[in-house]
PDB file of N, CA, C and O in Angstrom, chain B, residues numbered from 101:
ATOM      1  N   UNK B 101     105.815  97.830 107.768  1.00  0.00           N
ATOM      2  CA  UNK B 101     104.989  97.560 108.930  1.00  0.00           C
ATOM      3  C   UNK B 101     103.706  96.834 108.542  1.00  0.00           C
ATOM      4  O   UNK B 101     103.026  95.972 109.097  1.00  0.00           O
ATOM      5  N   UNK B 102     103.624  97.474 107.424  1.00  0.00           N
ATOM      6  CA  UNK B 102     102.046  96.647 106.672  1.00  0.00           C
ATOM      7  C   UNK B 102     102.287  95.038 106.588  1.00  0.00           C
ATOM      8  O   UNK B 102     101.450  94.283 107.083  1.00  0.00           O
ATOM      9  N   UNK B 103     103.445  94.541 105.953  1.00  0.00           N
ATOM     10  CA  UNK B 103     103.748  93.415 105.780  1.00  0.00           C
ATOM     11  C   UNK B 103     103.838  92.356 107.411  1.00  0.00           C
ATOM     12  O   UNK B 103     103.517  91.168 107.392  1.00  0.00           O
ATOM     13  N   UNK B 104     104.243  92.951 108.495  1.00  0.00           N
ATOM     14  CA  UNK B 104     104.558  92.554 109.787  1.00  0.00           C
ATOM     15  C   UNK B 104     102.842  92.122 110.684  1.00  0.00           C
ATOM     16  O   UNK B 104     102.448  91.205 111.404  1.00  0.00           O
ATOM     17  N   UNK B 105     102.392  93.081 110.244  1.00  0.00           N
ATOM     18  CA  UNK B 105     101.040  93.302 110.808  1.00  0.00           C
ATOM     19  C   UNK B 105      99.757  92.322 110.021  1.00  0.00           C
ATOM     20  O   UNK B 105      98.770  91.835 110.571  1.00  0.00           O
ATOM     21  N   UNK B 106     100.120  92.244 108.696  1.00  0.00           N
ATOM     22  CA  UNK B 106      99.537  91.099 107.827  1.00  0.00           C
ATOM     23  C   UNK B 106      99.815  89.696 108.253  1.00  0.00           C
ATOM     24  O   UNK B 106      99.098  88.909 108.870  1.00  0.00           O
ATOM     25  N   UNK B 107     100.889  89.582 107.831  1.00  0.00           N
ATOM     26  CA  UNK B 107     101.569  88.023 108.193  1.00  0.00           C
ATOM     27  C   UNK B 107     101.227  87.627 110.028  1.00  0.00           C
ATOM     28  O   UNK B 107     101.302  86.456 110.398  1.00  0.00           O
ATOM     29  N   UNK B 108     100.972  88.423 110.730  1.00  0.00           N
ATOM     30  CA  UNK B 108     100.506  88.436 111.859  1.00  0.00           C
ATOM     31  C   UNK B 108      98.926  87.661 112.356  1.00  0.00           C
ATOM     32  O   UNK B 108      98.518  86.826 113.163  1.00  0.00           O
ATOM     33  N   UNK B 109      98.357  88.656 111.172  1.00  0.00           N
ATOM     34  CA  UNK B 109      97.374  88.543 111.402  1.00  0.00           C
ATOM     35  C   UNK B 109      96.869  86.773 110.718  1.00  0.00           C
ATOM     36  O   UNK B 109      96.242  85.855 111.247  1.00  0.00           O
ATOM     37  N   UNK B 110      97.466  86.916 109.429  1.00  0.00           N
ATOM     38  CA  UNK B 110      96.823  85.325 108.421  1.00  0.00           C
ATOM     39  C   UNK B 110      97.424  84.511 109.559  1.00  0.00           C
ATOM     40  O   UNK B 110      96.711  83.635 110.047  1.00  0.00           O
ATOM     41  N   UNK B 111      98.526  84.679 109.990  1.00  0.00           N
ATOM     42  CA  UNK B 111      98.637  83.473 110.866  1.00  0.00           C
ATOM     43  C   UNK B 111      97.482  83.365 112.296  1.00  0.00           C
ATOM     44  O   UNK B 111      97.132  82.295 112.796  1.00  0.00           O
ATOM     45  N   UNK B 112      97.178  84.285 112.609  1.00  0.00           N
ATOM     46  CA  UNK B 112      96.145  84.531 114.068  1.00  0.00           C
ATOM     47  C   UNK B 112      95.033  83.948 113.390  1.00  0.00           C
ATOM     48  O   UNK B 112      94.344  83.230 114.114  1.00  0.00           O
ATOM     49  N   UNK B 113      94.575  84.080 111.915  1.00  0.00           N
ATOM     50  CA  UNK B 113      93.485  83.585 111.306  1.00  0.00           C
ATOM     51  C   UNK B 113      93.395  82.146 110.605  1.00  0.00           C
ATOM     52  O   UNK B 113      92.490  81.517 110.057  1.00  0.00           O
ATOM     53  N   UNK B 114      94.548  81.949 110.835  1.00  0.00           N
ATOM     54  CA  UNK B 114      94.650  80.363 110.384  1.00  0.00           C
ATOM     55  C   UNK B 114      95.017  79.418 111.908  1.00  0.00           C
ATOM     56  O   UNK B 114      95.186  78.200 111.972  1.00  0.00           O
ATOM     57  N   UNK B 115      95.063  80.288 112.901  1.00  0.00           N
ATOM     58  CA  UNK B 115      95.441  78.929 114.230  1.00  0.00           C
ATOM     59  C   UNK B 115      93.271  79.398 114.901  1.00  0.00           C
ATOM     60  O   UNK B 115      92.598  78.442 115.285  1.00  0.00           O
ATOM     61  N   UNK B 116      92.731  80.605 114.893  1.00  0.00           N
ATOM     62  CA  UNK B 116      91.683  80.429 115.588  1.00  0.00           C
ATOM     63  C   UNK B 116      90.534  79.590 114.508  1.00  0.00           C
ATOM     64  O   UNK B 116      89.606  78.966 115.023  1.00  0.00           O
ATOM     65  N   UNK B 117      90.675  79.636 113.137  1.00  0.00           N
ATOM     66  CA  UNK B 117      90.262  78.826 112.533  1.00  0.00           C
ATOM     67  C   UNK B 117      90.360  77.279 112.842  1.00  0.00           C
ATOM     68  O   UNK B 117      89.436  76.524 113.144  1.00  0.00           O
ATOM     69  N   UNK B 118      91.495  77.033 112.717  1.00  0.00           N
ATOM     70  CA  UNK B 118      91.982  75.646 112.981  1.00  0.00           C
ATOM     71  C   UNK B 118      91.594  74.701 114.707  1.00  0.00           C
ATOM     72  O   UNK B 118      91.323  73.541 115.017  1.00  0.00           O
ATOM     73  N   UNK B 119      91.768  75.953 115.405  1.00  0.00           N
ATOM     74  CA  UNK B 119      91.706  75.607 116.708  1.00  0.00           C
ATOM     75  C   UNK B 119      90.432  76.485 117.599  1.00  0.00           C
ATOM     76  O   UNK B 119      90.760  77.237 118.517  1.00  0.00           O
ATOM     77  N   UNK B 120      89.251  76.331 117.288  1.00  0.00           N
ATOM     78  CA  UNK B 120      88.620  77.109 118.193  1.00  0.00           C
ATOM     79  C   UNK B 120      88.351  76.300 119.648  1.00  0.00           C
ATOM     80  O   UNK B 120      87.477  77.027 120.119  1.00  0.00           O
ATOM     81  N   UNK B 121      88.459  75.771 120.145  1.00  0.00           N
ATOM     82  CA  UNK B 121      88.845  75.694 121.556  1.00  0.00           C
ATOM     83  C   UNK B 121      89.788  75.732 122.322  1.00  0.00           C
ATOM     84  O   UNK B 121      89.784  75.441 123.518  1.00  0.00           O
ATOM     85  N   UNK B 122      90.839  76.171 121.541  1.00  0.00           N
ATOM     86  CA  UNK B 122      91.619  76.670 122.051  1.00  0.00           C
ATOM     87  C   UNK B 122      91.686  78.162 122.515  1.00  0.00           C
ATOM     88  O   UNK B 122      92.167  78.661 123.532  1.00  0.00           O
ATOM     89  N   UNK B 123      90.927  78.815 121.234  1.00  0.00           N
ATOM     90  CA  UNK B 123      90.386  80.067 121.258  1.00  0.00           C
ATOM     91  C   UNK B 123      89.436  80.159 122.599  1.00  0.00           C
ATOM     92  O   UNK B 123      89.731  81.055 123.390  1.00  0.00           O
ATOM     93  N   UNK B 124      88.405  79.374 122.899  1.00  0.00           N
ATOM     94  CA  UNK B 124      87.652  79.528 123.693  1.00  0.00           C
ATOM     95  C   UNK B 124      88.233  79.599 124.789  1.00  0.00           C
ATOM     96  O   UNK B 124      87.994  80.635 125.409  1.00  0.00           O
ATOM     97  N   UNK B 125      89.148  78.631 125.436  1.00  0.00           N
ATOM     98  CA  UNK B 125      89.585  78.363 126.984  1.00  0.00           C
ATOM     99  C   UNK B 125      90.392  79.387 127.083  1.00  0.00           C
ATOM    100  O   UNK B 125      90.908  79.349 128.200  1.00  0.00           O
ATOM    101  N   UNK B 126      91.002  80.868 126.080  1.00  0.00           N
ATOM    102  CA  UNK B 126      91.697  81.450 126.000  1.00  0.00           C
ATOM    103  C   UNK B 126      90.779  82.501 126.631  1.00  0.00           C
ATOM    104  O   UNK B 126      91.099  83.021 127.701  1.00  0.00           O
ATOM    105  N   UNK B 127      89.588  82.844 125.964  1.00  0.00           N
ATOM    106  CA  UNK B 127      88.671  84.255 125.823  1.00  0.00           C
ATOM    107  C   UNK B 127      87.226  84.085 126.934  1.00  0.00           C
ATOM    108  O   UNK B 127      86.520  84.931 127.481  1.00  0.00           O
ATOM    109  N   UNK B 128      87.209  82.632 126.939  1.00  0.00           N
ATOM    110  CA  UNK B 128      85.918  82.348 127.829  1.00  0.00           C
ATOM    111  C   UNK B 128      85.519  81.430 128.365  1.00  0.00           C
ATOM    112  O   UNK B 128      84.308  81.344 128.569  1.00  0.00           O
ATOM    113  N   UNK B 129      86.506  80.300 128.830  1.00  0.00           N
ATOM    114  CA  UNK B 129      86.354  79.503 129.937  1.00  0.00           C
ATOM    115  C   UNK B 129      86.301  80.274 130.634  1.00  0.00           C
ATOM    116  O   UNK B 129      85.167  80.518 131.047  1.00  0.00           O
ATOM    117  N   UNK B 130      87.203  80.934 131.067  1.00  0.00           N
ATOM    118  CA  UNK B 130      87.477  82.015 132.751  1.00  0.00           C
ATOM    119  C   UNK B 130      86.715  82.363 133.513  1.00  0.00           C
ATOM    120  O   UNK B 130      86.801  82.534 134.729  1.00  0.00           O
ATOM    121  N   UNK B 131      85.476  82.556 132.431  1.00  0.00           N
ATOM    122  CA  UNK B 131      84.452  83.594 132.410  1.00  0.00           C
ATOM    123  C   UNK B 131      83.020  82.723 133.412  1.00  0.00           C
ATOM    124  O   UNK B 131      81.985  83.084 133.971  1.00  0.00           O
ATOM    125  N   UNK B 132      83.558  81.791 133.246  1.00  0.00           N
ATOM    126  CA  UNK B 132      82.341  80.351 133.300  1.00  0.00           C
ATOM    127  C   UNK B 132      82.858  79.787 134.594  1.00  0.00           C
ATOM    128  O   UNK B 132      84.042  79.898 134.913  1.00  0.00           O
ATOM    129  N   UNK B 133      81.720  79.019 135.536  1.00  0.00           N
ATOM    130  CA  UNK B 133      81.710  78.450 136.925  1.00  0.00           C
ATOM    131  C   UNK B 133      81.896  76.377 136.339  1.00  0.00           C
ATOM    132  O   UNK B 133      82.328  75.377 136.912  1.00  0.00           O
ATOM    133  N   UNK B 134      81.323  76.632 135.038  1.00  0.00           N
ATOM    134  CA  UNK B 134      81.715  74.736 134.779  1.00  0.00           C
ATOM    135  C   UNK B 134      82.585  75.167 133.801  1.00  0.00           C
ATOM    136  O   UNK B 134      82.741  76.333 133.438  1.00  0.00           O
ATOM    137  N   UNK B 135      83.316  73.888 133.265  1.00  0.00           N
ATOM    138  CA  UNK B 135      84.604  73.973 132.494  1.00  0.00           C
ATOM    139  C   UNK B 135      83.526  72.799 131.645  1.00  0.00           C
ATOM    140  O   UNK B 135      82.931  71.808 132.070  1.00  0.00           O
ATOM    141  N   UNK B 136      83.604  73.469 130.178  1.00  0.00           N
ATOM    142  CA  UNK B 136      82.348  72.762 129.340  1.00  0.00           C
ATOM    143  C   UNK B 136      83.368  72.944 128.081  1.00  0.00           C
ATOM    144  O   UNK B 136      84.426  73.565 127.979  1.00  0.00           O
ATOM    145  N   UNK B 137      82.513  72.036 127.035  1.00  0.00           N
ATOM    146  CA  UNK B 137      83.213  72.301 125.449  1.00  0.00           C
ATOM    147  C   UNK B 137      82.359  73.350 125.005  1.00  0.00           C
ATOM    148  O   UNK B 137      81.182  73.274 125.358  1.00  0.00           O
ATOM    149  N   UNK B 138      82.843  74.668 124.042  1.00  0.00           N
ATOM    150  CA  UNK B 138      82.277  75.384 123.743  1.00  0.00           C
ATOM    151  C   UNK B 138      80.776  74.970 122.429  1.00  0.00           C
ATOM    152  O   UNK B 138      80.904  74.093 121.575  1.00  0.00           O
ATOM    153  N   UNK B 139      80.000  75.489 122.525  1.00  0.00           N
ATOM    154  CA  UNK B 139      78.752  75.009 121.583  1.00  0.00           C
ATOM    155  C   UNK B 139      78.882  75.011 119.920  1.00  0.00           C
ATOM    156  O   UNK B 139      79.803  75.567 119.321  1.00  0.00           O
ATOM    157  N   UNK B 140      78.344  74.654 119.609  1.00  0.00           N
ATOM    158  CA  UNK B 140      79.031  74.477 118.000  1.00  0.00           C
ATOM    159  C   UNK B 140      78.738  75.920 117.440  1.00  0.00           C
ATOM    160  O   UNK B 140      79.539  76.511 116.715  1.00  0.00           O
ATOM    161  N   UNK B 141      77.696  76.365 117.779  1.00  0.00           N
ATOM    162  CA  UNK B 141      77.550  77.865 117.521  1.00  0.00           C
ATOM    163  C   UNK B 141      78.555  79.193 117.675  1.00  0.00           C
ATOM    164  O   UNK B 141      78.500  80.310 117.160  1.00  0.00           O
ATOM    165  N   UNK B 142      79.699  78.448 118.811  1.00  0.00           N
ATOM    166  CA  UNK B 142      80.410  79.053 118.866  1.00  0.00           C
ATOM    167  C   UNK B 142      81.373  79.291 118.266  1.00  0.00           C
ATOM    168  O   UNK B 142      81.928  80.377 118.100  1.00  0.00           O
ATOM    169  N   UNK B 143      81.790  77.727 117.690  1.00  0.00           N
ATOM    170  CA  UNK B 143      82.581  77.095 117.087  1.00  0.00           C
ATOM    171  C   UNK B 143      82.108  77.743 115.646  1.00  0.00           C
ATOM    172  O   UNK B 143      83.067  77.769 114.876  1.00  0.00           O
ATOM    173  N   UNK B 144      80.868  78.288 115.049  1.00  0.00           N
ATOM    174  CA  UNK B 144      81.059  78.809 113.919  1.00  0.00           C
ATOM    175  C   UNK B 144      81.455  79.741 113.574  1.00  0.00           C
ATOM    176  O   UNK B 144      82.128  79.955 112.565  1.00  0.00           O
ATOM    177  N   UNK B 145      80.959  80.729 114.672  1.00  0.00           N
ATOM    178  CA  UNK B 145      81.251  82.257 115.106  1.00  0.00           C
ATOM    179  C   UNK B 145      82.421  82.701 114.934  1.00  0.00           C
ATOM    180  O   UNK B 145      82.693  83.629 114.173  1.00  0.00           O
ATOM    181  N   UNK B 146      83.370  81.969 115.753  1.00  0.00           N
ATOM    182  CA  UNK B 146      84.602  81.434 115.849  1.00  0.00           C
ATOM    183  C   UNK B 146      85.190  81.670 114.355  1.00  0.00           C
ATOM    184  O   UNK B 146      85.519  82.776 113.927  1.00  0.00           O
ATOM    185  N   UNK B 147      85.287  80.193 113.478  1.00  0.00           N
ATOM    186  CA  UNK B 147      85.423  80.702 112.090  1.00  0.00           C
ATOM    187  C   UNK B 147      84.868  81.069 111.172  1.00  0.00           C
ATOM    188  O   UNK B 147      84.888  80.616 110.028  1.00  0.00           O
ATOM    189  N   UNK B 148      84.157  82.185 111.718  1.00  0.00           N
ATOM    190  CA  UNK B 148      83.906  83.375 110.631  1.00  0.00           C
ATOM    191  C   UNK B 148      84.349  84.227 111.157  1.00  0.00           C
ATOM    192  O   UNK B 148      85.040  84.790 110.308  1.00  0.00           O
ATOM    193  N   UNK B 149      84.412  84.663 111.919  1.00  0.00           N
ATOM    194  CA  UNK B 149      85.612  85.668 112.727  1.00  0.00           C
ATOM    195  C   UNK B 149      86.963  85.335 112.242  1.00  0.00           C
ATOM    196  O   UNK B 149      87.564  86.216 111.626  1.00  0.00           O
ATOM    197  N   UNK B 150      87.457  84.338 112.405  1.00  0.00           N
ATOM    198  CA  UNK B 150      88.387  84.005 111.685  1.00  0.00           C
ATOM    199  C   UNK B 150      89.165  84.447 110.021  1.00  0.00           C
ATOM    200  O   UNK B 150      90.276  84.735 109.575  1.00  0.00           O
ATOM    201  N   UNK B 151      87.915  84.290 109.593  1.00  0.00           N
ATOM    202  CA  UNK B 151      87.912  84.092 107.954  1.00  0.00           C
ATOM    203  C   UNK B 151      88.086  85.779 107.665  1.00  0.00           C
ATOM    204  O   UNK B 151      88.453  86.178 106.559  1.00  0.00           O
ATOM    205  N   UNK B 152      87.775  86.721 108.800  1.00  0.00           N
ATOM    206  CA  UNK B 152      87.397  88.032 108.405  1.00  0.00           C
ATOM    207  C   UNK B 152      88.720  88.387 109.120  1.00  0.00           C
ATOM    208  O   UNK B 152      89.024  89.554 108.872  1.00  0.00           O
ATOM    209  N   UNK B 153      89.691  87.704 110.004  1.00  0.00           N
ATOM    210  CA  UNK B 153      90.976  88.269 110.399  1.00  0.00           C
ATOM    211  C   UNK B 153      91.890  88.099 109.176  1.00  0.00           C
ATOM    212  O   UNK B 153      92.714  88.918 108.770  1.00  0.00           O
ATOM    213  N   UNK B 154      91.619  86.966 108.691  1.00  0.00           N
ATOM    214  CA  UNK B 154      92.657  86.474 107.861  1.00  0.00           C
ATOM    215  C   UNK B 154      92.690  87.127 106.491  1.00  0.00           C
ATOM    216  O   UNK B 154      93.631  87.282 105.713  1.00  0.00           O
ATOM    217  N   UNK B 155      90.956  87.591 106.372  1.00  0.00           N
ATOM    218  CA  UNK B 155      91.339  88.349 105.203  1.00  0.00           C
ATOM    219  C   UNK B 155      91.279  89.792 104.910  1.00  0.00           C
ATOM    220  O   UNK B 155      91.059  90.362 103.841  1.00  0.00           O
ATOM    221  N   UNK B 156      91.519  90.258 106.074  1.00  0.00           N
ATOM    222  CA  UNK B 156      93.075  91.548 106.775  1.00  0.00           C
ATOM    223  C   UNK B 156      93.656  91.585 106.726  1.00  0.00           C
ATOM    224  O   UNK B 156      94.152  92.560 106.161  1.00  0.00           O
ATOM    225  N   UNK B 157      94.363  90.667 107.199  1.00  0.00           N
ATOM    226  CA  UNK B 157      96.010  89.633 106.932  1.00  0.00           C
ATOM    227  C   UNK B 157      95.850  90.218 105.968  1.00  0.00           C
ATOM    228  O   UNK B 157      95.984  91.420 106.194  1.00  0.00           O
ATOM    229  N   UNK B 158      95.497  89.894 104.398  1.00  0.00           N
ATOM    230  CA  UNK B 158      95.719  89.122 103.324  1.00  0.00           C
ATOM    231  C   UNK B 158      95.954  90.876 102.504  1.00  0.00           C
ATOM    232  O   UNK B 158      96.732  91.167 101.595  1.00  0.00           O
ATOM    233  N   UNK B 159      95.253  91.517 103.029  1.00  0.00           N
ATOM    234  CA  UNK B 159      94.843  92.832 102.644  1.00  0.00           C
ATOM    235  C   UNK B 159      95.853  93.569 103.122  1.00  0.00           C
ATOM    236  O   UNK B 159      96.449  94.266 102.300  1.00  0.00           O
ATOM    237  N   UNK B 160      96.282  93.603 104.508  1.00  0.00           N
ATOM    238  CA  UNK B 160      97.363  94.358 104.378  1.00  0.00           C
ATOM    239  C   UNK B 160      99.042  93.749 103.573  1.00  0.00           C
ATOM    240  O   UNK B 160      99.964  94.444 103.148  1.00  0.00           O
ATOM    241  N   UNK B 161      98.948  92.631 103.598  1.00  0.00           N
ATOM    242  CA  UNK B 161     100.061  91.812 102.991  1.00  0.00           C
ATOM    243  C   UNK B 161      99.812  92.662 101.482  1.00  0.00           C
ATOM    244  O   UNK B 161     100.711  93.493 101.353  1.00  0.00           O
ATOM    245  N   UNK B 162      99.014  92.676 100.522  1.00  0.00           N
ATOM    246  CA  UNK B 162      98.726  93.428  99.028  1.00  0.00           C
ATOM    247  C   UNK B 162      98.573  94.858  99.851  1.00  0.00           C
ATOM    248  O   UNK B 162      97.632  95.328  99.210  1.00  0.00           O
ATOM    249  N   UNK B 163      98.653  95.113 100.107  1.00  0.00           N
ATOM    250  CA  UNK B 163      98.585  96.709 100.384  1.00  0.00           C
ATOM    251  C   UNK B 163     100.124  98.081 100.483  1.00  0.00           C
ATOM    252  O   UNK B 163     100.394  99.259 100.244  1.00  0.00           O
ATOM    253  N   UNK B 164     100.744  96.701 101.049  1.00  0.00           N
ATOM    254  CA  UNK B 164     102.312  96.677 101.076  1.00  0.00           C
ATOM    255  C   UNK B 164     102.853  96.656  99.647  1.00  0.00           C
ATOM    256  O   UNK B 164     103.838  97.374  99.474  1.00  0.00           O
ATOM    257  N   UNK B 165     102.493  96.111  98.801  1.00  0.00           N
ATOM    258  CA  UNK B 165     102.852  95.968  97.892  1.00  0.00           C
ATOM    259  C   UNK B 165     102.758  97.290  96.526  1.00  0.00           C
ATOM    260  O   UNK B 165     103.451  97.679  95.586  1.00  0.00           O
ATOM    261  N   UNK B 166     101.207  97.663  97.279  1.00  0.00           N
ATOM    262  CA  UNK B 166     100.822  98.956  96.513  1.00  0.00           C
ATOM    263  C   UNK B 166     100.715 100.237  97.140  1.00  0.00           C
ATOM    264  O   UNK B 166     100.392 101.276  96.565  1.00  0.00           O
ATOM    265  N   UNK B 167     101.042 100.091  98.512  1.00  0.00           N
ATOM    266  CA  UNK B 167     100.781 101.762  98.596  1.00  0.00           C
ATOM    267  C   UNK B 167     102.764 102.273  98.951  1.00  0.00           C
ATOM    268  O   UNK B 167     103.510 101.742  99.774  1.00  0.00           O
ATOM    269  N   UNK B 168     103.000 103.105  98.258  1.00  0.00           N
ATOM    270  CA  UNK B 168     104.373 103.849  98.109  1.00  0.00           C
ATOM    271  C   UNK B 168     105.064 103.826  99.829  1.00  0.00           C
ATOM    272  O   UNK B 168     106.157 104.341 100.062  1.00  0.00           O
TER     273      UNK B 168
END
């Protein structure tokens, strides 16, 4: 399950990395009365959030490996 839940995740952390506006129109256009590009601030936020899913992912993927 560790392995399912990893590989899950590096991939969730490698498309909101790659794609944060996509991320955005997903989590917070909706939210908003104008339809705008999200701010670059967001866009950093974004991947570093990212960087901290993926290396969950990465953690439970080795975790699988070591716990019995």
């Amino acid at each position: 399950m560790f392995i399912f839940g990893g590989i899950l995740l590096v991939i969730i952390g490698m498309l909101m990395f790659c794609f944060p506006n996509v991320v955005y129109s997903i989590t917070e256009l909706w939210k908003s009365d104008t339809s705008g590009e999200p701010s670059d601030a967001y866009k950093v936020h974004i991947r570093i959030k990212s960087v901290g899913v993926f290396c969950i992912g990465i953690f439970f993927i080795v975790a699988h490996f070591f716990i019995p």
